[in-house]
ZALUM-98351 format. One line per field, with one value per residue (C-alpha): residue number from 0; x, y, z. Coordinates in steps of 0.25 Angstrom, whole numbers. Example, Ala and Ser with C-alpha at 12.3 -4.5 7.8 and 13.67 -1.06 7.14 Angstrom:
<atoms>
pos: (0	1)
x: (49	55)
y: (-18	-4)
z: (31	29)
</atoms>
This chain:
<atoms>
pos: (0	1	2	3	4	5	6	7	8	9	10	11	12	13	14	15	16	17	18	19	20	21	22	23	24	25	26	27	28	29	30	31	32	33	34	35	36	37	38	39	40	41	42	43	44	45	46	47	48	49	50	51	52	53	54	55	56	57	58	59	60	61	62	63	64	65	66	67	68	69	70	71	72	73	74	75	76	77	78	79	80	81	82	83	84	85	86	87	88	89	90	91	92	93	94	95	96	97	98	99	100	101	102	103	104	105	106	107	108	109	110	111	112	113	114	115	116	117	118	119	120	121	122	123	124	125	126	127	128	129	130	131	132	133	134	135	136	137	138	139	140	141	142	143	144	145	146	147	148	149	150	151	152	153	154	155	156	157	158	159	160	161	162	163	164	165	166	167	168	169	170	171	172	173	174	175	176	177	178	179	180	181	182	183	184	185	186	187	188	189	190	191	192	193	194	195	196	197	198	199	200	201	202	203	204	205	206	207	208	209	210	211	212	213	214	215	216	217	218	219	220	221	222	223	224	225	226	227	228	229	230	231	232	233	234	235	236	237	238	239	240	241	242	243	244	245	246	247	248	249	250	251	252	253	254	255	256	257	258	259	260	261	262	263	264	265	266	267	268	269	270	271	272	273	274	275	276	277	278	279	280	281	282	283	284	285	286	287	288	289	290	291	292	293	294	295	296	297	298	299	300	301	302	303	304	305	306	307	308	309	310	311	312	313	314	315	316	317	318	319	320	321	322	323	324	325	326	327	328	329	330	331	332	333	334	335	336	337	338	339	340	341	342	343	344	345	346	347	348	349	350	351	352	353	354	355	356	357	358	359	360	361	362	363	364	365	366	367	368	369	370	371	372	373	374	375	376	377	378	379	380	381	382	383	384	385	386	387	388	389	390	391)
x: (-218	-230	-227	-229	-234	-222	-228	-228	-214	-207	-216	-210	-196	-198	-202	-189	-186	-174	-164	-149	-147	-138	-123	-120	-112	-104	-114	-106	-106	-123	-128	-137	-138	-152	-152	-160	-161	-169	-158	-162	-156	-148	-151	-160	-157	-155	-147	-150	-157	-148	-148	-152	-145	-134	-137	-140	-147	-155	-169	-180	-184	-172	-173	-178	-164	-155	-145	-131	-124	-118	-109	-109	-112	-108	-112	-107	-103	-111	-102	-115	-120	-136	-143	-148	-160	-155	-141	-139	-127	-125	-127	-121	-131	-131	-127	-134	-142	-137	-147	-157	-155	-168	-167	-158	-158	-153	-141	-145	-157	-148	-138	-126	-120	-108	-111	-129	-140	-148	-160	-166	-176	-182	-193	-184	-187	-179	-169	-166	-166	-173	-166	-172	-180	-175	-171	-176	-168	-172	-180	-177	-170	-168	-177	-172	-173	-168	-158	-148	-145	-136	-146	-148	-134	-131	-146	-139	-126	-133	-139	-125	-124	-111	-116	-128	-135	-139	-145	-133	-132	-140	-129	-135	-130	-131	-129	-132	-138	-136	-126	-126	-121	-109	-103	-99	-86	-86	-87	-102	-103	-112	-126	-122	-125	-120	-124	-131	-141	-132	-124	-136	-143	-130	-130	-145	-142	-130	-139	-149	-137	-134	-121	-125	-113	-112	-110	-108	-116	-123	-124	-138	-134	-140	-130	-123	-134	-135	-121	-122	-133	-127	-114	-120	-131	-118	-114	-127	-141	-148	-145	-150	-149	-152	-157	-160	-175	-184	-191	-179	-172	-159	-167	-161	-162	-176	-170	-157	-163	-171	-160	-153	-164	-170	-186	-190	-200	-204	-201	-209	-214	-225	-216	-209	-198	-193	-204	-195	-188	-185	-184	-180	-175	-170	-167	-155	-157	-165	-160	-166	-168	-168	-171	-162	-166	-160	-171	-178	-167	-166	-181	-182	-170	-176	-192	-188	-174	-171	-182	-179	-167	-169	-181	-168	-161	-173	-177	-191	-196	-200	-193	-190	-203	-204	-218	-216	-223	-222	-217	-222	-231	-229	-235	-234	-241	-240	-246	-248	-235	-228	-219	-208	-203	-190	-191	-183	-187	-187	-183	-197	-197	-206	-203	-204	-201	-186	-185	-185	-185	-187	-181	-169	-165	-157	-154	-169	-166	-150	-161	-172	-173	-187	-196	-210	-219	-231	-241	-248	-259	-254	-250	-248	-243	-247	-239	-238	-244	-236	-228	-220	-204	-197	-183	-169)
y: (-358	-349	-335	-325	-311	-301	-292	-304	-307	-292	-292	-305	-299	-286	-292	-298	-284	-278	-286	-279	-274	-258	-253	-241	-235	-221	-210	-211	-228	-225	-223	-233	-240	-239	-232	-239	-230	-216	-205	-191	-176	-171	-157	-148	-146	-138	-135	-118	-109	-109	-101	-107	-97	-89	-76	-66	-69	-60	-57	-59	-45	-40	-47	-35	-29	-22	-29	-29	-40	-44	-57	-70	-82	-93	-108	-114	-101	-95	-80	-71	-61	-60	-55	-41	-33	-28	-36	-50	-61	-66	-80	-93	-104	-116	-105	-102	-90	-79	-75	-66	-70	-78	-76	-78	-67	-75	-69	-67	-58	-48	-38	-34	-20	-16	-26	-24	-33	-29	-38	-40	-51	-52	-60	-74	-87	-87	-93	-101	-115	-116	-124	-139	-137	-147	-158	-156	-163	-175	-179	-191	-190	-205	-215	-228	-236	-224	-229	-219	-211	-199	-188	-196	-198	-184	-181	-190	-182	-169	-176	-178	-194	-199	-213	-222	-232	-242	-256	-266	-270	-282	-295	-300	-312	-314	-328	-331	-345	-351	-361	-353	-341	-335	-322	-309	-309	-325	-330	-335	-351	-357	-357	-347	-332	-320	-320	-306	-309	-307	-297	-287	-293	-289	-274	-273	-276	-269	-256	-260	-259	-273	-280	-289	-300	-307	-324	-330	-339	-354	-364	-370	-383	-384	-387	-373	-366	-369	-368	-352	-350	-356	-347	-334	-334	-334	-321	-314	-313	-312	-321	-317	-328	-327	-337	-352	-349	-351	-366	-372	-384	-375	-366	-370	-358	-359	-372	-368	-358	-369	-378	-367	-365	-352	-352	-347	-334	-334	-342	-336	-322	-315	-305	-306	-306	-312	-324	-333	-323	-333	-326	-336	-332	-340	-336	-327	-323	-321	-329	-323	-330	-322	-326	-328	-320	-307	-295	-307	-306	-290	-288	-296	-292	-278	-281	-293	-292	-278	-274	-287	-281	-267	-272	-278	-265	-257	-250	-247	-254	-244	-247	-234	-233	-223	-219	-218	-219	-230	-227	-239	-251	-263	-275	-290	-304	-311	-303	-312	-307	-293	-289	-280	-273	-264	-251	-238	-224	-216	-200	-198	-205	-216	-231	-241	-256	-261	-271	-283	-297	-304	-308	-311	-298	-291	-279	-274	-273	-266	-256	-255	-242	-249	-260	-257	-270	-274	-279	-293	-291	-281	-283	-269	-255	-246	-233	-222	-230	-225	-236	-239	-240	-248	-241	-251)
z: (-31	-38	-46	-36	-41	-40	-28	-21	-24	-22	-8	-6	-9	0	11	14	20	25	29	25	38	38	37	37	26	23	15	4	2	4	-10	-13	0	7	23	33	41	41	38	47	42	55	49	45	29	27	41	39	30	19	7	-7	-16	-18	-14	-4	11	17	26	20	22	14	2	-6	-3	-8	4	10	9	23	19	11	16	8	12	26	30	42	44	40	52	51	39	42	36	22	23	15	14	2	3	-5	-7	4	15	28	30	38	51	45	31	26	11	-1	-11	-24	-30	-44	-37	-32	-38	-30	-29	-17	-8	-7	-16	-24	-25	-38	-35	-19	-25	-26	-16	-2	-7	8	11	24	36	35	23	16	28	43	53	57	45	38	24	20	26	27	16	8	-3	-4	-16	-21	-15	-2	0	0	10	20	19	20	34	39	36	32	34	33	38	24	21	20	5	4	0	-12	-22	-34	-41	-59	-61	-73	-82	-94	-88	-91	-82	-91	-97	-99	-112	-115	-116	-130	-119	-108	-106	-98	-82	-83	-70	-59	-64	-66	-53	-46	-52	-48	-34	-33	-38	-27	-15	-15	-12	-25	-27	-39	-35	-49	-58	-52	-63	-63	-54	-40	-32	-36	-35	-21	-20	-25	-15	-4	-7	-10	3	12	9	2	9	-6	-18	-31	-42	-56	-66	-60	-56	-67	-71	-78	-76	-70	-63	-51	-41	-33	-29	-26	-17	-11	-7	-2	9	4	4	-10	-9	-22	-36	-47	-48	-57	-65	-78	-79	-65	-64	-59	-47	-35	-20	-8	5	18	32	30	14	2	-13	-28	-39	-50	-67	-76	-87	-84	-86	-75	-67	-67	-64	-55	-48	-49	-46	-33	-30	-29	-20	-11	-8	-6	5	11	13	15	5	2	-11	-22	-36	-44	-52	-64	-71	-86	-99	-109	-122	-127	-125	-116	-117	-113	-116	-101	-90	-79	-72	-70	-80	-79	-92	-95	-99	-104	-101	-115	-117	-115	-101	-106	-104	-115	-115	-118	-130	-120	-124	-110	-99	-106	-112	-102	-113	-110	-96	-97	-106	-97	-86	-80	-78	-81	-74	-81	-68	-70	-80	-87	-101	-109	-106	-115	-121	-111	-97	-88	-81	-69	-72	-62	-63	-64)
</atoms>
């Protein structure tokens, strides 16, 4: 199967759309979950002309004072007659308007003496927060597709939901190829090292919203690998694989995959790292075959993975992109494919290249705040280009 060019490969990856299907869950179990379906205020917001300061309401026409103060009115309390020429309320912050009030008098332009203002200043703002001017009702205030976040959270409260309507989490599996890996906390064998892949592809997942399960490391032997695949489809619509997939005698995964009954999509992709990314679906899911080297394994989980899985819940695509400055240069030898490289964000808010070794050194990417992609054909950067971060 050829190397495909990477837009080929993510278009390839979007367009197995949505497909979690919804719940809904309580607004407070909501953070980080995407809505699917658009969220309307049931209010104006705000719901009455409100007062944006502490101090005193009055007409507009009397705002020159001096004025008598006819009561207070202190937020959610509505016991104030109507505002009468040369009369005020002294007014708390967040409070409705009395009728005929229309302006807010802050309380550090007045001076107070035997129960009439003085007004100091009558050449401040209003001071009011007009009835809808922030939300009308009726108007949409998270599309669907929205992936809900701290302020959105409280927006849909502020709009009377205390549930929602979300994508379901996708299922997703995640298996470790290899015979020489060991998990965390066992000792190391004399040729073995640590399994790292599934542990941080599970964290990447489980950021995104996904229900991502840890299934355990497949020794590089056919009949297991098929045995693994077979077991973990049963419960988990998406299989993500590490290690397996490159052009080694043991690289057993494509194969697998194959014998299991998915079609594969794609084999070989034109980015470095990540060349070796494998996609296969079949009637009822979707299989991933990621590299084995980790900083390989994490950008292509980020670049392919990722935004396969947040079209299944039906999210727009659009990574979180930063525009910054270089700090230094950047430069590479091969250009026939895209490269992505990490980055740090200094003091200064520039980016310069982390100490990176290669696919293998997953120190650069525990350092890294960004990717920065070099495109095909492209083989320097120099100090201060501006550059697109693709945020982690």
């Amino acid at each position: 199967m050829p190397t495909i060019a990477f837009e080929e490969a993510l278009s390839a990856a979007l367009a197995a759309g949505r497909w979690c299907g919804t719940e809904t869950v309580p607004l407070g179990l909501a953070l980080g979950r995407v809505i699917s379906t658009d969220v309307s205020a049931d209010t104006d917001l705000p719901a009455w002309d409100a007062s944006a300061m502490d101090g005193f309401a009055c007409g507009e026409a009397s705002r020159g004072g001096p004025l008598r103060v006819r009561g207070c009115l202190a937020a959610g309390d509505m016991s104030a007659a109507e505002v009468e020429a040369g009369d005020c309320v002294r007014i708390m912050t967040g409070a409705r308007l009395p009728p005929g009030a229309d302006w807010v008098i802050k309380r550090e332009d007045v001076e107070e003496r035997e129960g009439t203002v003085h007004v100091l200043d009558a050449s401040g703002s209003r001071n009011v927060r007009r009835r809808g001017e922030d939300v009308k009702r009726g108007e949409i205030v998270a599309p669907a597709g929205t992936r809900l976040r701290p302020a959105m959270i409280g927006m849909l409260a502020a709009v009377g939901l205390h549930e929602v309507t979300v994508a379901a989490r996708p299922t997703v599996a995640v298996l470790a190829t290899g015979s020489e890996l060991a998990e965390p906390g066992q000792p190391l064998g004399p040729a073995q090292i640590r399994n790292s892949n599934a542990w941080q592809t599970v964290a990447q997942l489980t950021a995104l919203g996904c229900a991502a399960t840890y299934c355990g490391v497949v020794q590089d032997e056919m009949d297991a690998l098929v045995a693994a695949i077979q077991a973990t489809r049963a419960h988990s619509r998406v299989l993500v694989l590490s290690g397996g997939v490159s052009v080694g005698d043991f690289d057993l995964v494509p194969e697998a995959m194959r014998r299991c009954g998915y079609e594969l999509v794609f084999e070989k992709v034109a980015m470095q790292p990540g060349k070796p990314t494998v996609f296969a679906r079949d009637r009822d899911g979707w299989c991933w075959g990621l590299p084995g080297n980790p900083v390989s394994a994490f950008v292509a989980c980020e670049l392919l993975v990722k935004p396969f899985l947040r079209a299944a819940m039906g999210e727009p695509w659009q990574p979180q992109m930063v525009r910054a400055q270089l700090a230094q240069a950047m430069s590479r030898r091969k250009t026939e494919r895209q490269a992505a490289f990490p980055v740090a964000f200094d003091v200064a808010g520039k980016v310069r290249p982390v100490e990176y070794h290669g696919s293998a050194h997953i120190l650069a990417m525990a350092r890294a705040h960004a990717l920065v992609v070099m495109p095909p054909g492209t083989a320097r950067l120099e100090v201060d280009t501006l550059v697109d971060c693709r945020l982690l």
